[in-house]
Structure formats: structure tokens, C-alpha cells
N, C-alpha and C positions, 0 to 999 in steps of 0.2 A: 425445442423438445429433444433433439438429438444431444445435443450439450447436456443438457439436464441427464437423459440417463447415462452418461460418460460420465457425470461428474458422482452420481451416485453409484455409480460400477469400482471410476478407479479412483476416486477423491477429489483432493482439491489439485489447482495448478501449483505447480513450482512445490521444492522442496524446504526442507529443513536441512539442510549442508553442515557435516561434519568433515572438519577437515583437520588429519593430521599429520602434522611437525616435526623435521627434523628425527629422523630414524634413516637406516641403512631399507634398502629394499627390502629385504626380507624380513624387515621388523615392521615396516608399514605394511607388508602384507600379511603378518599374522597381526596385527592390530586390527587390522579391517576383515580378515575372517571371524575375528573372536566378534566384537563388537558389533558385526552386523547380523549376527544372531542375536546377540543379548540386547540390543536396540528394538525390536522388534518384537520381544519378551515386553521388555522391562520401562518403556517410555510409552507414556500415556499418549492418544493423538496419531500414534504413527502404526500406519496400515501395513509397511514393508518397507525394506531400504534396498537397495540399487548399490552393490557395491562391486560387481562385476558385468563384465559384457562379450558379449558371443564374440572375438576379436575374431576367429577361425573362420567363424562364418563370414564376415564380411569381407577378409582377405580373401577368402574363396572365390568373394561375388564382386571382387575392386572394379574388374571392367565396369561390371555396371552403372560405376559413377560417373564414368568417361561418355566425353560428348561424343556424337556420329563421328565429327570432325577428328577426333583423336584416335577412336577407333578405327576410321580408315586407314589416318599416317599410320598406326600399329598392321595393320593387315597387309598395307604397301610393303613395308619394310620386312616383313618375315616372306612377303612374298618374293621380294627381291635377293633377299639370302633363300631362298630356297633355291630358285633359276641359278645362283650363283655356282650352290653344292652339286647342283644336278650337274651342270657344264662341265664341275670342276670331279665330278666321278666319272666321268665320260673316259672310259681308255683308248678313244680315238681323237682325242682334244688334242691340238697342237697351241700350245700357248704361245702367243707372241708376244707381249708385253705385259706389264706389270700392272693384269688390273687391280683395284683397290677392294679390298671384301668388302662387300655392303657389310655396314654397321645395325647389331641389334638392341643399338642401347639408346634405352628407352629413360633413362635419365629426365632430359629437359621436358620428359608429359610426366613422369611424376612428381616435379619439382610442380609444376601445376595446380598439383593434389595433394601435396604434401601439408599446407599448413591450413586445409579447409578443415570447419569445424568438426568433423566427422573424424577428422584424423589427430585432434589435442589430446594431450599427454599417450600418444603412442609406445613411447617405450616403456609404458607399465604393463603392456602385454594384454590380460585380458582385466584387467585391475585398473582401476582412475590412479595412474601412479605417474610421479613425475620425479625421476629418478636425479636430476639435475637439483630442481629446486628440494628434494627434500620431503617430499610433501604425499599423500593420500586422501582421497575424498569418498565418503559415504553420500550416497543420497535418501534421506527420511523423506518418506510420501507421506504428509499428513494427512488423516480425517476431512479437514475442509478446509477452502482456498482464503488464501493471506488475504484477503480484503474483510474479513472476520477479525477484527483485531481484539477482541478478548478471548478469540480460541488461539489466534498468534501469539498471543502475550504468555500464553498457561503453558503452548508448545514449545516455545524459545526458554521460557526461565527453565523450565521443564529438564532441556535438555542441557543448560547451561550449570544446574545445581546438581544432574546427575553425573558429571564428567568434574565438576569438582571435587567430589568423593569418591569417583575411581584411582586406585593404585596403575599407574602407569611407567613405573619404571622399569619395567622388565621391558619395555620397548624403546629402552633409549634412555641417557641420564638426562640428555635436554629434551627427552619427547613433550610434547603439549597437544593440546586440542585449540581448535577455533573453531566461531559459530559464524556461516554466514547463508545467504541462500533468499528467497522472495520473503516470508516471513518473518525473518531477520531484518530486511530492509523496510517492512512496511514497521515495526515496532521502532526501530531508529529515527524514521521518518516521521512517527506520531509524536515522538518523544521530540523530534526535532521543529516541529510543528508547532507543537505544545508550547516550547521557546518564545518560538515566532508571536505566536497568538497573544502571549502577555505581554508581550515590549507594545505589538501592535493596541490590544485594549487599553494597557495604560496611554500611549501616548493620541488615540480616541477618545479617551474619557478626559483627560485634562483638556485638549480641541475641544472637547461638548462642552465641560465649563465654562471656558472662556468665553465659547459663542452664547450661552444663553446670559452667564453675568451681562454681555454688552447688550443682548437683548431686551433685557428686563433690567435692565441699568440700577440691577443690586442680586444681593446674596441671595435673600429670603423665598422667592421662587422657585431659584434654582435646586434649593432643597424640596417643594411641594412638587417639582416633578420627577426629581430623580427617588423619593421616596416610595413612592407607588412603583415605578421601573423595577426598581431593584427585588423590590419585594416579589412584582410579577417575574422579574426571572429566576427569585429562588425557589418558587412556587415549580417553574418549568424545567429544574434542573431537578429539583424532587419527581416530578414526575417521571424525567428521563430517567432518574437511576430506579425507581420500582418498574417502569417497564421495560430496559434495554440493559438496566444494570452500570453502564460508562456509556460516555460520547464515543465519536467514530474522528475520521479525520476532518468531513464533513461538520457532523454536529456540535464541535467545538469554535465553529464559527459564529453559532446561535447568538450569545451573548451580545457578540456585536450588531448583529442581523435585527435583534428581537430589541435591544436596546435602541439604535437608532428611529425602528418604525414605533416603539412607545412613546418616546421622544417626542416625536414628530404631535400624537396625543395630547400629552402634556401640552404644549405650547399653545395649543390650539386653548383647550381647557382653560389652562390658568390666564391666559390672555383676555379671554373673553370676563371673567371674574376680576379682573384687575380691570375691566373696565369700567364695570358695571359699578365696581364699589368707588372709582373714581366717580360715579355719578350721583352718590351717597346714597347706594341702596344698600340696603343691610346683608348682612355674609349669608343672613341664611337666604333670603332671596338671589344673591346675587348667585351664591352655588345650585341651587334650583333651576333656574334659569340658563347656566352653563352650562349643565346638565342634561337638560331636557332640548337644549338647540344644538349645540356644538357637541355633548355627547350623544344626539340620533347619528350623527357624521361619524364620529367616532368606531359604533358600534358597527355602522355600513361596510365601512375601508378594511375593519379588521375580518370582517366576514368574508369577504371577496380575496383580502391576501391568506387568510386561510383556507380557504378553496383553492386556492392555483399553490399554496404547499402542500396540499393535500394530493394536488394531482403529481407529485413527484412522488409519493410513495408507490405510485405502480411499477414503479423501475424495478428490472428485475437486479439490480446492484443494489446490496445493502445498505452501504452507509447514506446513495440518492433517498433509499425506501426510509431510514432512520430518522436525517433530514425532513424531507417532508412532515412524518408525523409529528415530532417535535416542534418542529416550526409552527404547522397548524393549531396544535393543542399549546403553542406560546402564546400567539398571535390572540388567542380567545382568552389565554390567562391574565395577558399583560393589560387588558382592557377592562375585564372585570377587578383586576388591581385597580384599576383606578378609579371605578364606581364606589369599590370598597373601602377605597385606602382614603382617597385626597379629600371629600366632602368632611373628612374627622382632621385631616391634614390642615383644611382650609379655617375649622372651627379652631384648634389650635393655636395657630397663626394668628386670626384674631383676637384671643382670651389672653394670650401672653405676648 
């Protein structure tokens, strides 16, 4: 509950990150003054940008980062140069040898502190500026958090088609812009997903062929069950896009998910029918009969795994809750595809 009204107060987590390229300091800093007004104008998605920070204040309050342990060596050592000055103001002091001035340099504890992340790109002062490489960073606080990948995808092109049609050369003849940041990464990742997932479906679906050809030691089955499948998943990809509008990183699993547990149907199904007609009973009997035995089972298993998909949409993480209903409302379509589809599948089959 605490999370929820932080996330409705200040957004989503992580940023949309602008960052920019190649300019002299003082051109990355009126870049980043100008743009972090008109960002915050003029970009859909983003509630405020973060493009400076209190440096003052936290220089102020540096001790406070510092451990006991370091705070004491610092407290020893001024204490010991202080005893030092006292002695050495004394105009009754007779010196006798060459003491050594206590040292107050404090060097090897800031080296410490120097490259903790509280202290990156320092010498932009109060600016995300990094006067070495070149560079300036805006932070866009989006609307809502990057596991939303169709409010990721609107927010990223978003910012990516608006920075292509700004004039930027008054801030550098090589200035540029780059996009990175959580949002940025979860749409690369989708996209890189996305990849993954069709090299992976194809070389799944060619394995499925193969194992049901040697199954059913010919072609002609293999199509009365992948007929119904397919059709039960274009049925469930229709429904995903009138209710979620696209899949998630999750829900672009389905396919494979929903295809091997229909599968699994099929086999059962056409099996039992390839029996029967091996026993010379007539197609419309022998689908009756497959139907009404091996499709009560059928009907059971897909009820029961859409119930345990159904219980993952309670997750309070989207693309788990997306999952689930999809699954569930496959799980029920892929099945009535097959009451639907294969008894005209099977008439077919037999007339030709």
C-alpha cells in the first residue's frame, strides 16, 4: 500500500534519460537549461525532468557520509594539530628538537569517497555534467513504470522523434542527443526478445513436426492437429489485442506455452479416432466416441490449467497479471477449437 501511493504521488521507477554529446561545458549547460523546461512542456508521459542537483547542500553535509571510523581519524588529527599550535604559541616554549607538524590532510579519507556513486560526474558542479567525456544528462520521470511496455514504447519513440526534429546546432557543430535509461532498456529488451522468441517458435515447431510425423507415422494427422491449434491461437491472440491491445515480455511466450498444451489434446484426440477407424468403425462414429471419452479428459486438464493461469493474474506485476488472463482465456479457446474445428477436420480427411 505504501509503494502504491509513492507510485501514484511520484510516478513510475527509473527514468527516460537524455543525454547529451559532445559540447564544451557551457553549451551542455544551456542545452540542459533550455530542454529541461521544454521537455516537461512539450513530451507526452513525462511528469518532470531532474536535470540539476543541490551539489551545495550535500558539500555542506559531506561528513555525514563518512563512517564513525573516519570521523574519529578526522577529529584525532585536528585534535592533534590543535595541541600542536597551542604549544607552539606558547612564549614560554623552549624547543628542543625538530618536532614534525601534525598533518591535516585529509586526502587518503577522501580518496575513500571519491568514486562512490553519490559523487559520479562531480565536476559538473550542480549539473549531471561530465566535462571529460563530453557529455550531459537530463532525467524524464515518466507517468508510469517501465514494465508497462506500451506506455514504454509511446514514451521512448516519443522522445526519440522529438529530438530528431530539434535544431541543435547552436550547441555544438558535432552536438547530438542519445536515448537511454529503464524504459529504454525494457523496449530493447522486448524487441530483443521478440528475436529470441521466433528463432525459438520456429525451431519448436519444426521439433513438434517431426515428433508427431514419427508418431503417427504419416503427414495427414499432423495437420488435423495442428489445424485446430493454430486456429485456437489466432482466436487468443485476437482476444489479447481487443483486451491489452499487444503482448508483454511475458505474454509473447503464449504461443509456445498454449501450442504445446493443445498439442498435447490433439494427440490424445486423433489417436484415439485412428483407432477406432482402424477397427472399421465409421468416421462419424468413431469422432463421437473420441469425443465424448477422450474429449471429457480433454475438457478437465484445460479447466484445471486455466485455473492455476488464472491464479497468476493476482500478481500485482503487470505483464504476471497479462499472462495469466491470456493463458487462461487460451487454455479454454484452444480446446473449444477443437470441438469446433477437428470433427469437420476429421469429415474432410475422410471425403478426400
Amino acid at each position: 500500500q505504501g509503494l502504491d501511493s509513492l507510485k501514484d504521488r511520484f510516478g513510475g521507477i527509473g527514468y527516460v534519460v537524455i543525454v547529451g554529446i559532445n559540447g564544451t561545458p557551457d553549451q551542455l549547460r544551456a542545452f540542459a537549461d533550455d530542454y529541461a523546461v521544454k521537455m516537461e512542456k512539450e513530451l507526452p508521459g513525462i511528469r518532470y525532468v531532474d536535470w540539476k542537483r543541490s551539489g551545495r547542500f550535500f558539500d555542506e553535509r559531506s561528513l555525514f557520509y563518512l563512517s564513525l571510523e573516519d570521523l574519529q581519524a578526522v577529529a584525532d588529527r585536528i585534535k592533534a594539530r590543535e595541541k600542536y599550535e597551542r604549544r607552539m604559541a606558547n612564549p614560554m616554549l623552549v624547543k628542543l628538537d625538530d618536532e614534525e607538524v601534525p598533518s591535516l590532510d585529509m586526502s587518503d579519507i577522501e580518496a575513500k569517497y571519491g568514486k562512490r556513486s553519490d559523487q559520479r560526474l562531480a565536476s559538473g558542479g550542480d549539473y549531471y555534467l561530465d566535462e571529460e567525456r563530453k557529455l550531459v544528462v537530463l532525467l524524464g520521470k515518466p507517468d508510469q513504470v517501465a514494465s508497462d511496455l506500451n506506455f514504454s514504447a509511446k514514451v521512448v519513440v516519443a522522445a526519440e522523434d522529438y529530438f530528431k526534429k530539434q535544431d541543435l546546432t547552436k550547441y555544438g557543430k558535432g552536438f547530438r542527443t542519445s536515448l537511454t535509461g529503464t524504459h529504454k532498456y525494457k523496449i530493447d529488451q522486448q524487441r530483443q526478445l521478440t528475436a529470441d522468441m521466433t528463432r525459438a517458435t520456429l525451431l519448436a515447431f519444426a521439433l513438434l513436426i517431426g515428433y508427431l510425423i514419427f508418431h503417427f507415422r504419416g503427414v495427414l494427422p499432423v495437420f488435423c492437429i495442428l489445424g485446430p491449434t493454430s486456429m485456437g491461437l489466432a482466436w487468443t491472440y485476437g482476444a489479447t489485442y481487443f483486451i491489452f491491445g499487444g503482448i508483454n515480455i511475458l505474454t509473447g511466450f503464449l504461443g509456445a506455452v498454449l501450442g504445446g498444451l493443445g498439442t498435447e489434446h490433439g494427440i490424445h484426440l486423433v489417436g484415439r479416432y485412428q483407432a477406432l477407424r482402424g477397427q472399421n468403425v465409421a468416421s462419424v462414429d468413431a469422432t463421437r466416441d473420441a469425443f465424448s471419452h477422450t474429449g471429457a479428459s480433454a475438457i478437465t486438464s484445460s479447466l484445471v490449467a486455466a485455473l492455476t493461469f488464472l491464479s497468476i493474474s493476482f500478481s500485482e506485476f503487470g505483464a504476471f497479471r497479462e499472462f495469466g488472463i491470456i493463458a487462461a482465456i487460451g487454455m479454454l479457446v484452444v480446446v473449444c477449437a477443437y470441438f469446433l474445428v477437428l470433427p469437420a477436420v476429421f469429415g474432410l480427411a475422410t471425403r478426400f
